[in-house]
N, C-alpha and C positions, 0 to 999 in steps of 0.2 A: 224697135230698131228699124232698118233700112233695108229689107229685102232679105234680112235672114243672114247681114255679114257681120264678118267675125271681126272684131277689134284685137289688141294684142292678147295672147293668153286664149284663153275656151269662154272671157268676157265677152254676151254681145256689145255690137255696137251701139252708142248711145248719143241722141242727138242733143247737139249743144244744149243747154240749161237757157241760155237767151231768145231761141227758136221760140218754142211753146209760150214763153211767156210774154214776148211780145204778142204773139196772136192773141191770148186772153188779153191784154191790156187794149189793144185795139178791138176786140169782142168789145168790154166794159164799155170804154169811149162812144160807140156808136151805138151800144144799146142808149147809154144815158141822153146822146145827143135825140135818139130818136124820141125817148121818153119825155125829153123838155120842148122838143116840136110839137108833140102832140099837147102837152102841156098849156103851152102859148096858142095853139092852132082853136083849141077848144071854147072861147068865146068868140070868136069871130065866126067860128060855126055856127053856134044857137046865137050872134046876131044877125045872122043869112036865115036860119031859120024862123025868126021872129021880125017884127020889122026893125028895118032899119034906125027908126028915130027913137027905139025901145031898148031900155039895158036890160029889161025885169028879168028876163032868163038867165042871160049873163052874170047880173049879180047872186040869185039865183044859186045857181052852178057854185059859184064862187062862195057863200054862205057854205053848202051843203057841203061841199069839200074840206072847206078850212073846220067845219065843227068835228067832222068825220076826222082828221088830224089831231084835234084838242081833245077829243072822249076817245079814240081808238088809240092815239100813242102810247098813254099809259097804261092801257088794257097788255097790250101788244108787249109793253116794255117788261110789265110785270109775270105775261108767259114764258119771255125768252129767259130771265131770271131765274125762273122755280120749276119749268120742265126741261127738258135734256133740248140744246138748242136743235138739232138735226130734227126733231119731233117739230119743235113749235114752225118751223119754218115752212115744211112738208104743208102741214096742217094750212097755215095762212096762205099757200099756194093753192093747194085748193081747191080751199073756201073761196078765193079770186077766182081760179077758173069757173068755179061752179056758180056763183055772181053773174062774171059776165055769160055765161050760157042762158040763165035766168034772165037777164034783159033783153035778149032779142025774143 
């Protein structure tokens, strides 16, 4: 509620249902947009990285991701299935965090 006020009755008061949910949708929105910048930003890094008149990293990158999608999807598809999903998800969060600690 609002600072502790009372709506009609001994109900608190309760903030519109449109409030909160517009916020998570504009959360959702800009986590995705940020995650598809990063997405798109990531070979023109490793080709600043490498030189310029080389794709080999870039392709590279792009191999190692798209296989990692083709053998982890149905890994992934097949935990969320057959353990309680709140568990599997936990789990592959993480294994991501613990991942990217492991690479720097």
């Amino acid at each position: 509620g609002r600072g502790g006020r009372q709506g009609s009755g001994s109900l608190p008061y309760v903030d519109p249902p449109g409030l909160n949910l517009r916020a998570i949708y504009l959360s959702q929105v800009l986590s995705g947009f940020a995650d598809r910048m990063w997405e798109f930003s990531i070979p023109f890094f490793l080709l600043a990285l490498n030189r310029a008149d080389s794709m080999g990293l870039a392709i590279f990158y792009a191999l190692v991701a798209g296989f990692a999608n083709v053998a982890g999807g149905p890994i992934i598809g097949y935990a969320v299935e057959k353990y309680p999903r709140l568990r599997t998800v936990t789990f592959c969060l993480v294994l991501q965090n613990v991942l990217v600690l492991v690479s720097f």
